[in-house]
C-alpha positions in Angstrom: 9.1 -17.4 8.1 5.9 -18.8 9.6 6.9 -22.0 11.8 5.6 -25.0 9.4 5.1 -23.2 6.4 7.1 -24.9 3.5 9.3 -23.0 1.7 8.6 -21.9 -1.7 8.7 -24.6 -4.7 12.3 -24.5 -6.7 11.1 -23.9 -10.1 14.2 -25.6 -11.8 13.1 -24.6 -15.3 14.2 -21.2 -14.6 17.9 -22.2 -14.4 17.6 -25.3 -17.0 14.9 -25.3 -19.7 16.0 -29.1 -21.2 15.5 -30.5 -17.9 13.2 -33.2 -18.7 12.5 -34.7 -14.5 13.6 -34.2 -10.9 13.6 -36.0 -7.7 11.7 -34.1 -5.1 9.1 -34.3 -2.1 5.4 -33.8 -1.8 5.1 -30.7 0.7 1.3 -30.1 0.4 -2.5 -32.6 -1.5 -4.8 -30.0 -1.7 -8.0 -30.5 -3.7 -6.9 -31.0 -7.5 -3.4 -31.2 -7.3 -0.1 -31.7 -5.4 2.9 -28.7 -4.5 6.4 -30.3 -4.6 9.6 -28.9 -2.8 11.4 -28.6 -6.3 10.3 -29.4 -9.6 11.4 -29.2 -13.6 7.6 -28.2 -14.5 7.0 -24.8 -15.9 4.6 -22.9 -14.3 1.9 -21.6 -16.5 2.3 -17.1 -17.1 3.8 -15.0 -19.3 1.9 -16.4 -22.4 4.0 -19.1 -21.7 1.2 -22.6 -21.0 2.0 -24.7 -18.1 3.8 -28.0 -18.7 1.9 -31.3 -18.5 3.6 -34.4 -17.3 3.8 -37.4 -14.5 4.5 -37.6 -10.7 5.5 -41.1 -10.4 6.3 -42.8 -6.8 7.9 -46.6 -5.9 3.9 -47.5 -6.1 2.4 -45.9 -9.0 1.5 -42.3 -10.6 -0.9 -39.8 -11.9 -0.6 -37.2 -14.5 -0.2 -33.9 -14.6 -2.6 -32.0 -16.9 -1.1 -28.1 -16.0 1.1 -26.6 -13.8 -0.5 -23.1 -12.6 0.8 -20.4 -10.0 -2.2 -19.9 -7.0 -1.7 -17.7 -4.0 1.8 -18.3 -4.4 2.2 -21.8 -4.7 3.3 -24.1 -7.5 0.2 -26.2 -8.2 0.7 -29.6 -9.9 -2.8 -29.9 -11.8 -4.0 -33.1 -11.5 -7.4 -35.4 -11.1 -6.1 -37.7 -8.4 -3.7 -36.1 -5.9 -5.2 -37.7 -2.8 -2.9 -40.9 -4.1 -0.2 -38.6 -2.8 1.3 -37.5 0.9 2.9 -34.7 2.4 6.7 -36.3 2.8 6.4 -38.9 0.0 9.7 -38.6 -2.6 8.5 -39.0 -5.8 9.9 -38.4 -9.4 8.7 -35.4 -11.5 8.7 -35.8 -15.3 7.0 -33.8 -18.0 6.2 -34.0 -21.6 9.3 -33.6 -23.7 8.2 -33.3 -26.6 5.2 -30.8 -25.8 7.6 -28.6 -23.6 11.0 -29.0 -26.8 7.9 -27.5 -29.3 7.2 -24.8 -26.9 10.9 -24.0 -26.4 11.1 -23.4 -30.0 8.1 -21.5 -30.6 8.7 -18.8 -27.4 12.3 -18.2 -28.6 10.7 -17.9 -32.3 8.5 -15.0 -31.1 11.5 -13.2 -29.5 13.3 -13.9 -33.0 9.9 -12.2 -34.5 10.3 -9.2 -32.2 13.4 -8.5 -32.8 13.3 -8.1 -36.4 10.1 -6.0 -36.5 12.1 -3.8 -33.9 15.3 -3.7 -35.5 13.3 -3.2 -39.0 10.6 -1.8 -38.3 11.2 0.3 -34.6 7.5 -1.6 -33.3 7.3 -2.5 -30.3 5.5 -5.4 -28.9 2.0 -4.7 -27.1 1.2 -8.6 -26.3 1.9 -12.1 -27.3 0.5 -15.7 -26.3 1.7 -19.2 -27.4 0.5 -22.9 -27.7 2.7 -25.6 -28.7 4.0 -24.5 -32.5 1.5 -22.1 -32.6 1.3 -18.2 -31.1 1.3 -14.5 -31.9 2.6 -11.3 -30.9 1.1 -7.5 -31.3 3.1 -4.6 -32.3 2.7 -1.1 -32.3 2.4 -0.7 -36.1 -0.4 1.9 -38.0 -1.0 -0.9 -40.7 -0.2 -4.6 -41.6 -0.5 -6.4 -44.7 -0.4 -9.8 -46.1 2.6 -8.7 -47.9 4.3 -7.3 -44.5 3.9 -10.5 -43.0 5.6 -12.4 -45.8 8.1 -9.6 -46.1 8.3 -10.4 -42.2 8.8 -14.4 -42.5 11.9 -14.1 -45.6 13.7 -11.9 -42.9 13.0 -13.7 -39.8 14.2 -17.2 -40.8 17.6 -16.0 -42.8 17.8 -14.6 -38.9 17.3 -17.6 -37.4 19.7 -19.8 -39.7 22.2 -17.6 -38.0 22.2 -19.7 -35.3 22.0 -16.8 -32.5 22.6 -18.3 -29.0 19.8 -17.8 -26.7 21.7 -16.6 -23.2 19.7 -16.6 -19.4 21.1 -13.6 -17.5 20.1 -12.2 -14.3 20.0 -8.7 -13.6 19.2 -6.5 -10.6 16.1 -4.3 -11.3 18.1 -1.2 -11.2 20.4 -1.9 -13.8 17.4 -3.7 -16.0 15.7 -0.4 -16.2 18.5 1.5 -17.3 18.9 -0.9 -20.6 16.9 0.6 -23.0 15.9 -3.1 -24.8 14.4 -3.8 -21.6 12.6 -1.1 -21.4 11.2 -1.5 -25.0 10.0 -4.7 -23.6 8.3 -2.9 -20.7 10.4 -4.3 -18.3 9.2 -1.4 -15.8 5.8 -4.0 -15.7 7.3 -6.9 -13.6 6.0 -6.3 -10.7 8.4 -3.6 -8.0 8.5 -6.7 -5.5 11.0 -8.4 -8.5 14.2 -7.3 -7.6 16.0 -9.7 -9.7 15.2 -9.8 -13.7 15.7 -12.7 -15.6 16.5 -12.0 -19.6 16.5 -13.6 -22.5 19.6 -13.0 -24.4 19.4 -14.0 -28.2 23.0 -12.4 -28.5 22.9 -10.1 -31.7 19.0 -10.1 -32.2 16.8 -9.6 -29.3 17.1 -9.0 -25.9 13.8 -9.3 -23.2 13.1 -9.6 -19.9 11.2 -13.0 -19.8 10.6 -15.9 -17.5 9.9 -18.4 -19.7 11.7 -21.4 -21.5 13.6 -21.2 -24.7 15.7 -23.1 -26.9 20.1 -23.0 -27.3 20.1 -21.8 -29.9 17.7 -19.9 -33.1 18.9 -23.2 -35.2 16.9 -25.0 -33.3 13.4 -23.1 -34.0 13.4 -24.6 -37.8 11.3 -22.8 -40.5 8.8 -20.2 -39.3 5.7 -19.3 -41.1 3.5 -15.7 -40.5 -0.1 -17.4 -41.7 -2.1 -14.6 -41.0 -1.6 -11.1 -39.9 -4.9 -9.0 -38.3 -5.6 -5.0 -37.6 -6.4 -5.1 -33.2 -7.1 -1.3 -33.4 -5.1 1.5 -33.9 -1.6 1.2 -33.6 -2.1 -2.6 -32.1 -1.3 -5.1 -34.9 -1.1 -8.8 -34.5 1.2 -11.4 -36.5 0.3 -14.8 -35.8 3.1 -17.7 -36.6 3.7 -21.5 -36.9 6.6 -23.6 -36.8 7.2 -25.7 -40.1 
């Protein structure tokens, strides 16, 4: 490694989505926002938003208003990071209750895909989230109102099942030779990846994904489908809230 050059940002979300803070170290300011050694922030990709938070130090703080991956650093969004110094400690927080509501929402649209494959045999073409609000495309000739609702009865009797939501690992060989992952298009991570991280909701659905997600499909609550949309052929789009 270049002499000087600090080492990547340990993205602790990855390992640990209810980790609410973390101590850590300014490594770089740059001009509108601040790259930490190690931090519990969830970096913004995947339809997955970026978390939002606080950097506090012994002498003040500043907020975080997104969390964004540029030319391979961890950028800390925020409107005053010249308050900040290479070398300070500080103490990285985000919004809990922002980031719990996206948790339950990501793992809900895994819960969505999973039915409309194991019902349906669609795949999923795209998906994007806010907090207790996203959608997801399928592969499907046609969608209705009455899909949708049809849809919504089956996916929450799944998630009162209470299927646990599992992080694996999995070398990139042995991820393309699982045919769930390659529903999920696994073969587009980029070939540099070597190491795939899944989402395992045991029983249900099963995705390559580097994003956060709840325990457990109990904790997701009541899903509605509140409107479904024709994209083009073969490219329908379900779009869901939690209750």
């Amino acid at each position: 490694m270049t002499p000087n050059r600090p080492e990547p940002t340990d993205e602790l979300a990855a390992r640990d989505s209810y980790l609410a803070s973390a101590e850590g170290t300014v490594q770089e300011v740059l001009d509108g926002g601040v790259v930490l050694d190690r931090t519990p922030f969830y970096v913004r990709g995947g339809g997955q938003p970026g978390d939002t938070g606080v950097i506090r130090w012994h002498e003040g703080q500043i907020g975080i208003t997104n969390t964004i991956r540029r030319g391979g650093k961890v950028i800390h969004v925020a409107s005053e990071p010249a308050l900040l110094e290479p070398g300070m400690p500080v103490e990285s927080t985000i919004d809990w209750d922002r980031r719990y509501t996206i948790m339950r929402t990501h793992t809900a649209l895994h819960a969505l895909s999973g039915v409309v494959w194991k019902d349906y045999g669609a795949k999923v073409t795209g998906g994007d989230m806010k907090a207790g609000t996203a959608r997801m495309d399928f592969e499907l000739d046609g969608i209705s109102r009455e899909f949708g609702r049809e849809v919504e009865r089956r996916l929450n009797q799944e998630l009162t099942k209470g299927y646990p939501a599992e992080v694996l690992w999995m070398a990139r060989a042995e991820a393309l030779q699982d045919p769930d992952l390659i529903r999920t298009k696994v073969n587009l991570i980029p070939e540099w990846v070597q190491d795939i991280r899944v989402i395992d909701i045991v029983g249900l659905d099963r995705q390559a994904d580097g994003g956060t997600h709840v325990r457990s499909t109990l904790e997701v609550g009541e899903v509605r489908v509140v409107k479904t949309e024709s994209k083009g052929r073969a490219n329908k789009r379900m779009r869901i809230c939690l209750v």
